[in-house]
Each structure stands twice: as structure tokens, then as C-alpha cells.
C-alpha positions as CSV (number, residue, x, y, z in Angstrom):
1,X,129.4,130.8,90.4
2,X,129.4,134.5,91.8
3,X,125.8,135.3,90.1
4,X,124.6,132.0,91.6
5,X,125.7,132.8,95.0
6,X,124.2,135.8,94.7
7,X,120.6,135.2,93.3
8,X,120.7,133.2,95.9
9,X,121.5,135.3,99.1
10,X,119.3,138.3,97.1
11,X,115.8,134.9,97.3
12,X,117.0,134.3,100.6
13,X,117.1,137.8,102.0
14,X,113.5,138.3,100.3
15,X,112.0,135.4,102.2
16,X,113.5,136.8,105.0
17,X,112.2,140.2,105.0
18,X,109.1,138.4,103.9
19,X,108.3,137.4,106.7
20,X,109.5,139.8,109.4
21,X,106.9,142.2,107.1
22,X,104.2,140.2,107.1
23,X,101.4,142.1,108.7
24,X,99.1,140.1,110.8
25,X,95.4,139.4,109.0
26,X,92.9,140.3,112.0
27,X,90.1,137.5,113.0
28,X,87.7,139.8,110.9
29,X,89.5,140.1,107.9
30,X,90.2,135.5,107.9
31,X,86.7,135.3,108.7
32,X,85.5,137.4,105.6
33,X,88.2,135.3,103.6
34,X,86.9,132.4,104.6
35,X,83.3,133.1,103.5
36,X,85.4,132.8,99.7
37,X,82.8,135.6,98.7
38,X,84.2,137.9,95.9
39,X,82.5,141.0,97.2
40,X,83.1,140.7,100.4
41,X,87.0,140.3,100.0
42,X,87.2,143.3,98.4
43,X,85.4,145.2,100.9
44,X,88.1,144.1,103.2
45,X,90.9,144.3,101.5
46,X,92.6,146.3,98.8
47,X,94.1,145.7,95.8
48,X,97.5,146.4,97.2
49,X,96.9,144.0,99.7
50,X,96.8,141.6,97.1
51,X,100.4,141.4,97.0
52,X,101.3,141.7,100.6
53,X,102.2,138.9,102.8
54,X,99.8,138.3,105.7
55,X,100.6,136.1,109.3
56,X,98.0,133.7,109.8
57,X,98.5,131.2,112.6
58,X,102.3,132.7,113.0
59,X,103.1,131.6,109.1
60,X,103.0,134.2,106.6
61,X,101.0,133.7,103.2
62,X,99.6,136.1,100.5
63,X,96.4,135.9,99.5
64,X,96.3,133.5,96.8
65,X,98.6,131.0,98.2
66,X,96.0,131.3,101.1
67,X,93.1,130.5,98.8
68,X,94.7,127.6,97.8
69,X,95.9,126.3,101.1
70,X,91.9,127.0,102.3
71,X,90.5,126.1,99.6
72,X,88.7,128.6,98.7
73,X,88.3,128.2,94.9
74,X,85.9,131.7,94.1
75,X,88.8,133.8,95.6
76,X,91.7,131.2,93.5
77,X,90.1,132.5,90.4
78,X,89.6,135.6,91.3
79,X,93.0,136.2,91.9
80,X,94.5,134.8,89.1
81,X,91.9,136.7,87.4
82,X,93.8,139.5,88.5
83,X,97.0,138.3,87.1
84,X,98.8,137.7,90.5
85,X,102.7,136.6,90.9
86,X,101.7,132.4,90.6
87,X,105.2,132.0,91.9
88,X,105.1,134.3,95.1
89,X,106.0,133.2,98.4
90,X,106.0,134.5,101.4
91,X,107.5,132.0,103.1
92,X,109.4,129.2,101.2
93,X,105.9,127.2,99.9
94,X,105.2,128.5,96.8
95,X,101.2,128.0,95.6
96,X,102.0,124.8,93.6
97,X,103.4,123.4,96.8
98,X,100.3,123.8,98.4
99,X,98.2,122.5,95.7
100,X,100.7,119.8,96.3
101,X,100.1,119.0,99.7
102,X,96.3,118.6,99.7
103,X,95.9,117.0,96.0
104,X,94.3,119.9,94.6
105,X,95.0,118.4,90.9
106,X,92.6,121.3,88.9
107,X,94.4,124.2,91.1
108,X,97.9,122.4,90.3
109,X,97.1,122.3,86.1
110,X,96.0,126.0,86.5
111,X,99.0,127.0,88.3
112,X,101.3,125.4,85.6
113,X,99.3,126.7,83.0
114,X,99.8,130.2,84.5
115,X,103.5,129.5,84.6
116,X,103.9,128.5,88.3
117,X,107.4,127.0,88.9
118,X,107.8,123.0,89.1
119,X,111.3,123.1,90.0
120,X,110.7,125.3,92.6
121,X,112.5,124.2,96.2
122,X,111.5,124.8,99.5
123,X,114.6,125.7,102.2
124,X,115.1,122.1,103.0
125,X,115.2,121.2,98.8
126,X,111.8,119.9,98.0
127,X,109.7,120.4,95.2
128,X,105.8,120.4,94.5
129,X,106.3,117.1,93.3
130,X,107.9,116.0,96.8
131,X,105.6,117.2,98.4
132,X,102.7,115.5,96.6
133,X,104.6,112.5,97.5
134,X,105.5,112.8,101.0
135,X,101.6,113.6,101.2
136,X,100.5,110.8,99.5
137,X,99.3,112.6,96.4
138,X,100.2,110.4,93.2
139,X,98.2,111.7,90.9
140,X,99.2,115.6,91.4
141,X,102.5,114.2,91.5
142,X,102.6,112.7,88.0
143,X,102.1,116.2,86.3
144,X,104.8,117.4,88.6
């Protein structure tokens, strides 16, 4: 019971700080992210930054739960390419909970493929799979 409470008050406190460190990602910088150009991205950001948690729109993402959430399928591959964290959050939405939320089945197999989380919860208790639900996404659902 101890380790439990623990692990988590040690999640919580990391959301936490999280998202008081998030830096804020400058008009420029969304704009070339939005472009989902490779290159560009790069250019803009560095490979450190690939781990960092940016504020966009006052809500804090990384980088490749922002690809996901925009859409933006060059820089998705890209990233996990690159091996990034497929269970990171920066807030309490993990990437499969995005994927989720907008039905993006392809993203969601290559999430869970990677070794994203299912059982993953946000702070109010839900899943990916809720998610897909409450958003009318059946189909992502079923392989949640």
C-alpha cells in the first residue's frame, strides 16, 4: 500500500512540475511545426527539445503527443523514429489518448505496437479507450 501511495504522489508531482516547466512554443516555432516538414523542425528545434514539454494554447504537450493531436503524420514518424517516450505526458493525456480522441486508428496500432500504455488514466480515471468512446470513436476503441 505504501509503494502504491507513493508511485503515486512521485506521477502526480511529475505532472505537476510538468507543467509549471513547460516553456511556451513561440508563434514561429507552431507555425514551422505545423508545416509537418522534417527539415524544417529540426532547424527549429533541437533534439533536446524533443523531450521537453511545450505550452501551446495554455496546455502543455511534447512534441510527439503534439504531432498526434495535429496531425501531423511526417513529424509522428519521425519521432518515433527517434525512439521517443510513447508514454510521456505532459499533462495527464498520454499520445494514445489523443489518437483516441480524434479516431486516429493507424497512429493508435503504432502507439501500442511501440508499447504505449492502454491502461493508462487521465486525473479524472479515464482510459484511451474512454476516450474513444466518449468521442464517438468505436472502432479505435475496440483495439483499446
Amino acid at each position: 500500500m505504501k509503494k502504491i501511495i507513493t508511485t503515486t504522489l512521485l506521477f502526480g508531482l511529475s505532472l505537476f512540475a510538468n507543467g509549471l516547466l513547460a516553456q511556451e512554443m513561440s508563434a514561429d516555432q507552431l507555425k514551422t511545426f505545423q508545416t509537418d516538414n522534417v527539415e524544417n523542425v529540426q532547424k527549429v528545434f533541437k533534439a533536446d527539445d524533443f523531450t521537453k514539454c511545450f505550452q501551446v494554447k495554455g496546455k502543455s504537450y511534447d512534441l510527439f503527443s503534439l504531432s498526434i493531436k495535429l496531425d501531423k503524420k511526417n513529424l509522428f514518424n519521425y519521432f518515433l523514429d527517434n525512439k521517443v517516450d510513447v508514454n510521456k505526458s505532459c499533462s495527464d493525456m498520454t499520445p494514445l489518448m489523443y489518437a483516441a480522441i480524434s479516431g486516429q486508428m493507424d497512429i493508435a496500432k503504432l502507439l501500442l505496437k511501440h508499447g504505449a500504455q492502454k491502461d493508462a488514466k487521465d486525473k479524472n480515471g479515464k482510459t484511451a479507450k474512454d476516450h474513444a468512446l466518449e468521442n464517438k470513436q468505436k472502432t479505435v476503441a475496440l483495439i483499446l
